[in-house]
Each structure stands twice: as C-alpha cells, then as structure tokens.
N, C-alpha and C positions, 0 to 999 in steps of 0.2 A: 644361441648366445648365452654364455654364463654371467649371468643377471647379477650374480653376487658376487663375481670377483672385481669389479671397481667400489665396491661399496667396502670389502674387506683389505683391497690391496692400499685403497685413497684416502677409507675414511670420511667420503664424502656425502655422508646422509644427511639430512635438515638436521637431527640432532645427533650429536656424539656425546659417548660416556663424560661424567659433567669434569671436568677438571678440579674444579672450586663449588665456592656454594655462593650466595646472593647478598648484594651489601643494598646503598641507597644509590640513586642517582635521579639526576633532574629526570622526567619523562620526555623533555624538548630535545634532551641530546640521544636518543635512541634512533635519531633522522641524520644524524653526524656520519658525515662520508672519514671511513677512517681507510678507504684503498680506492684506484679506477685503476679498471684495469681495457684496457685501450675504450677509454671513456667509459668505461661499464661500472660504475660504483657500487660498492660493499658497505652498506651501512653498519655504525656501531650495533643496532638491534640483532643485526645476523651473524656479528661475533661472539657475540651474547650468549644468544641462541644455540650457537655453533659448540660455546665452550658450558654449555649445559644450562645458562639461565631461560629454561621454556618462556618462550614470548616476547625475551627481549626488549624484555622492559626494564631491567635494571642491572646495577653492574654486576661484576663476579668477582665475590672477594678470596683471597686464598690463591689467586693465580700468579706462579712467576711470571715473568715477562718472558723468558725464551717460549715457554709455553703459549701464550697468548699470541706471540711471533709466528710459532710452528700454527696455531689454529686459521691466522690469518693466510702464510701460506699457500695451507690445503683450499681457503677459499678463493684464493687468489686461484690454483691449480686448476680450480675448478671452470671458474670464469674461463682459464686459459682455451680449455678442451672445448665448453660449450659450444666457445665462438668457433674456433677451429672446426666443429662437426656443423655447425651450420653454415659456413664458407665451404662445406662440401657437399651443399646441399639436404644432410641427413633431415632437418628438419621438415622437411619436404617429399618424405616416404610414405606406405603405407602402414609399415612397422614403428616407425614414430607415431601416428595419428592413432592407431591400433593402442598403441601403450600406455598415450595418453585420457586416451576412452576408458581406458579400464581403471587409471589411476584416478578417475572426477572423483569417485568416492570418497578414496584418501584425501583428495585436496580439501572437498568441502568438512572431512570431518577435524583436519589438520588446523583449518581458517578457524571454524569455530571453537577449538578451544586456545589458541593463540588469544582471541577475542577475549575470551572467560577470563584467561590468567591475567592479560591484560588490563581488566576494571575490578579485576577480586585477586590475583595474586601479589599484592606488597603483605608485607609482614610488619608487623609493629614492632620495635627497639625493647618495650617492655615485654612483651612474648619473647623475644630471643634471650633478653636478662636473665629473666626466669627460668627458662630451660638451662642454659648455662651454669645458673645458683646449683639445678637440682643435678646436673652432671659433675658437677665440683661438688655437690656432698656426695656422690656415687663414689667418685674417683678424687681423692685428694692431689694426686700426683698432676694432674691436670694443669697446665698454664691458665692462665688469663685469658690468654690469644688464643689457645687451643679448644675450650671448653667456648668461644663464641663461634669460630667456627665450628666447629660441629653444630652448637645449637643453632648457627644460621639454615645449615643442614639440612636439621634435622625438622625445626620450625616452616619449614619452606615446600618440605617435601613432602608435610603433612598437609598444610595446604592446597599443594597441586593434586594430591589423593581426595582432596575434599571437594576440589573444583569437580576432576573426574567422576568423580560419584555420582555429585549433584548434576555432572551433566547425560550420564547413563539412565540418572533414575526421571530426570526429564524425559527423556527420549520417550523412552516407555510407557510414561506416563499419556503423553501426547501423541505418538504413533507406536501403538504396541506391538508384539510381532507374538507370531504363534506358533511352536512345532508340533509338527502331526506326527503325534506318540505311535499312534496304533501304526502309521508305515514305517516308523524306526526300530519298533517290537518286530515287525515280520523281517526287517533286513538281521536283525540278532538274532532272529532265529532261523535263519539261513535259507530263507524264505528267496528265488530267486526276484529281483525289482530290477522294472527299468528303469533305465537312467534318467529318463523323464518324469519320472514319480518326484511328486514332490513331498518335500520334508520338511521346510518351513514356509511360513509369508510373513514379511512386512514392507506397511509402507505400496500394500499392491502390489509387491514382486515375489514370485516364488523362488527359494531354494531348491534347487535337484538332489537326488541322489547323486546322478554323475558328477554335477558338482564336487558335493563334499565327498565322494570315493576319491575322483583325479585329487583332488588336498589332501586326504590322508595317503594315499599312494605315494605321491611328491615327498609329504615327511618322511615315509617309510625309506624313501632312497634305495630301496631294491633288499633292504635289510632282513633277516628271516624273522616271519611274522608277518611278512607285508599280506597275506591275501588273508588273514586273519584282522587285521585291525580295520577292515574295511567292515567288517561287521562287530564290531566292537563298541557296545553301548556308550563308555564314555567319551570314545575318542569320536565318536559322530554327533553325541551332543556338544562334546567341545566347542566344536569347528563351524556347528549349526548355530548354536550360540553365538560363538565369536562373529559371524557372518551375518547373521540376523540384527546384531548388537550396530554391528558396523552400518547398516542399511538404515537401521531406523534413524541412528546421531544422522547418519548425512542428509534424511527427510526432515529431521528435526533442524538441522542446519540451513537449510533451502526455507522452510518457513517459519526461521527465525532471520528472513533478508538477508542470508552472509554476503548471495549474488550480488556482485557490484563493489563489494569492499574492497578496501586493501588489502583485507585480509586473503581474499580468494583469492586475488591477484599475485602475492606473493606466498602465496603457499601454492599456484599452479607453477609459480617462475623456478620455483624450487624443485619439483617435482620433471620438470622440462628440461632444465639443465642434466639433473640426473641422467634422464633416459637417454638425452644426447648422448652424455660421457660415456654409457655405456656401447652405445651404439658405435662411436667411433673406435673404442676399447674395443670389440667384436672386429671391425673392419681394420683396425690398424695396428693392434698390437695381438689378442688373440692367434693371428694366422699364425700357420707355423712353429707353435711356440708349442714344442715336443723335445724332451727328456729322453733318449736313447737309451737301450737296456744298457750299453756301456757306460753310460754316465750315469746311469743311477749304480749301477754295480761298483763302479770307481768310486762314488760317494759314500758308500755303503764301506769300503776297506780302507776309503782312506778317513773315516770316522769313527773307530768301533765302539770307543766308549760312550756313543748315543744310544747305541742298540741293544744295551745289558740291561736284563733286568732278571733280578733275584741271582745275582752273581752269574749267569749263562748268556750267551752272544745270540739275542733272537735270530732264528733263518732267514736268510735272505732270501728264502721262497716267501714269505709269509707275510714281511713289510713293505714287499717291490713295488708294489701300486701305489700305496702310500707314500713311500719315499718320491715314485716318480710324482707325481701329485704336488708334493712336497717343492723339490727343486723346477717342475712348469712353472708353480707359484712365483719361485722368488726370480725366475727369466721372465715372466709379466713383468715383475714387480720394478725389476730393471730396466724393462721397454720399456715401459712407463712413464719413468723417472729420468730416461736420456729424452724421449720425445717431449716432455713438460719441460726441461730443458732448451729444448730448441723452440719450444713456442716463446717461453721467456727470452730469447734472445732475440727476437723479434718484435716482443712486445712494448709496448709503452704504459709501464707502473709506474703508480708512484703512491707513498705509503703515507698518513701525517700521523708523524710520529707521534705530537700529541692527544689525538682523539683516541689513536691504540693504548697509551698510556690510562684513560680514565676508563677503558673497558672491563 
C-alpha cells in the first residue's frame, strides 16, 4: 500500500500546513460541533487544529472563509472514507490492527503535547503588541493588520518551540535513553553487524541496527548512495536519536497518566481514521490505477513547454517514470474525488454555519 498517497493527494493528517496564525477564544467553544457527518461530529477544536492552531484551543486568525470551508471539507472527506472503510469491515483486519500497534507511540506522544499546548500555549495581547511594535520599527511599510498577524505568528510559534523543548528535555530527564557509540563506530567502519545488534535503549527497549538500516534504506528510495548511508555516522545518529527521542516522550507520556484522557482518545481517533482512509484508498482506488507508455508519451508532446530547461526539450527517455508517476498521481487523485463524491451523496451533512464562522 502507498501509505503516502492519501496523506499527499487529501491532505488528511492531524495537522496541515497552518493557514493563519492564532487570535483569542472562549476555551468552552473548542467542544462546539461545527459539522456531523452521518452523526459523526467534528468539533471546532479539530478545525482548529486541522488549520494549523496545534491543540485547538483557540481560534485562527488571518483565515478566509472559503479556506476554512475547504479545511472543513477535507475533514468532513475524511469522516466520509473512515466510515465507508469500516462498513467494509477494514477495521476488522490484521493490517489495521498491525498499523495501529505501531502507531501507539505516535498517539501517546501526539496526546501529550495537545495536553502541554493546551494549559501553557495561549499567548498574551501584550507579547503580541510588542513583537508587532518591533516588526513595525523593522519594516515601516508594514500595516497595522499585517505586523499583528505575523507577530501572532511568530509569538505563538515560539511558544509551541518552548512547549517542545521543555517537553524533550523532560523526557530525558525522567527516562534517559542511551546510544551504544562503540557498535555505531564499528557499523562506520564497515565492520559487518547484525541486525539484532543493538544501538540504542530507552525506556527498557532497544533499538536495532536492522531497525535504523530498514529507515535509512526507506529514505534512501533506491537513490545512489543507498548502501553507503547505511553506514553513515550522521545519518544513524539521526534516526537513532530521532527514535530514541520518540520512545522516551511516549514513556514520559504513560507516566505522566495521558492513559485514559481525551487526549489519547482523540489522538488515537485521529490516527484510526487515517489508516482506515488509507486502507480503503489501497482496496479501492489504488487498483489499476496505471499510466500507459502511450499516455505518458502523449502527455509528454502534447505539453512541451513543461519539459524545457536551459532553452533544450528534456528527453523523453529520462523523464518517463517521473512523468508516469506524475499523471497515476493526478487518476488517484480523480478517483478519489469522484468516489468522495458518491459517498457525499449518500450522506447525511450538515454544517453550522455559525460555529465555522468563529473558527
């Protein structure tokens, strides 16, 4: 299954690129049903969320309305698919069950900083003033309106850095994790290890080598270089790091009580819906869905001015994979959108239009 084409073709991750940046609002109206979608309700907090306010706790300012519209939408799209893959059973697999095992981590370390932004991310009016003052003596041309958004911005997004930190350097603090230098020196020095060798622990669990080789392998894409960066000192601390990091927040998570919250509750619903969508995307739109060398070669002559660069017509040996690539994408992208189609016409929405308004 290609795990990242509903994410890339839907746009349907817990958070997307932010739209806007963050104003005030009540904390009571973050529970405001602003969509149900065949009774399934979308709370203000998860459009929020959705249009880049981590946490969802306050509104998003700087957002047009068709935008806010389009974000609602995609969440509504999503509801659509969910239910549809679980009327078909998928949630009742072992590749669902599978996916969601591996995603606890994510959920609990998702819950736990939802939680953080939530009692430490509002921003005060006098910190935004002030940022604002100091980008208006930067920039004189600046508006009124413009110099506060930004510094809502920029205000907001130094605090969600602060939140992060302080919750990395928790982590660490309370469950440390440790990589074993000397088996990381012997795989750089092209020393042969097995894949059961371990290379980090935290939290009680070890990190493998096979592990972090299959991760950088995956990044590498088959790219030239790939059987080099398997032993490549930074790119194994990276990923050791990043993996370690990841393990200890989710231990730090479990005993700081996320278990039980809303928080985990709705950071595994989130997580769930996903692997649905994709699942059914794999079973129902995925099939079949092949680019002919005649259609990519037809797309290719009857498009030429995509294909120039430095004044010369790239060969059409050279871009063929790519381009087919290209136009599977956008016949997904089309099945897709005629199938979300026919689930909406079936479905029973309904939007309040005022709640989407204060979002």
């Amino acid at each position: 299954m290609n795990r990242s084409f509903v994410r890339t073709v839907l746009s349907l991750a817990v958070v997307v690129a932010a739209f806007g940046v963050l104003g005030c609002s009540k904390p009571q109206a973050r529970n405001e049903t602003v969509a149900e979608v065949n009774g399934d309700a979308i709370k203000m907090a998860e459009l929020q969320d959705f249009l880049g306010g981590r946490g969802g706790m306050t509104a998003v300012a700087g957002v047009a309305p068709e935008q806010k519209k389009d974000a609602l939408d995609r969440l509504i799209a999503g509801r659509l698919l969910a239910q549809e893959a679980r009327s078909q059973g998928l949630d009742n697999t072992d590749e669902f069950r599978n996916f969601m095992k591996k995603s606890e981590q994510s959920a609990m370390i998702t819950a736990l900083f939802r939680k953080e932004v939530a009692s430490r991310g509002t921003v005060s009016k006098d910190d935004i003033q002030a940022e604002a003052k100091k980008m208006k003596a930067a920039d004189n041309t600046l508006s009124d309106n413009n110099a506060n958004v930004q510094a809502q911005r920029s205000v907001y997004e130094a605090k969600i850095r602060k939140i992060q930190q302080d919750l990395i350097a928790a982590a660490k603090k309370e469950i440390p994790y440790e990589i074993v230098q000397p088996m990381v020196n012997r795989i750089v020095q092209g020393e042969k290890i097995p894949d059961d060798a371990v290379l980090g622990t935290a939290a009680g669990d070890n990190v493998t080598y096979g592990f972090v080789r299959a991760q950088l392998e995956q990044s590498a894409g088959g790219m030239p270089g790939e059987k080099d960066i398997v032993r490549h000192p930074v790119a194994i601390n990276r990923v050791l790091t990043r993996e370690l990091t990841g393990r200890s927040l989710a231990a730090y998570a479990k005993k700081q009580g996320i278990e039980g919250t809303e928080w985990i509750e709705a950071s595994r619903a989130d997580i769930e819906r996903s692997i649905l969508i994709e699942l059914l995307a794999a079973k129902v739109i995925e099939k079949g869905v092949r680019a002919t060398d005649k259609e990519v070669e037809t797309y290719f002559k009857e498009h030429p001015e995509m294909f120039v660069q430095h004044g010369k017509t790239v060969p059409f040996r050279m871009i063929k994979e790519q381009l087919r690539g290209f136009l599977e994408n956008e016949k997904r992208n089309s099945a897709m959108n005629a199938y979300i189609g026919e689930l909406r016409n079936k479905a029973k929405i309904t939007v309040n239009e005022k709640v989407l308004g204060d979002v």
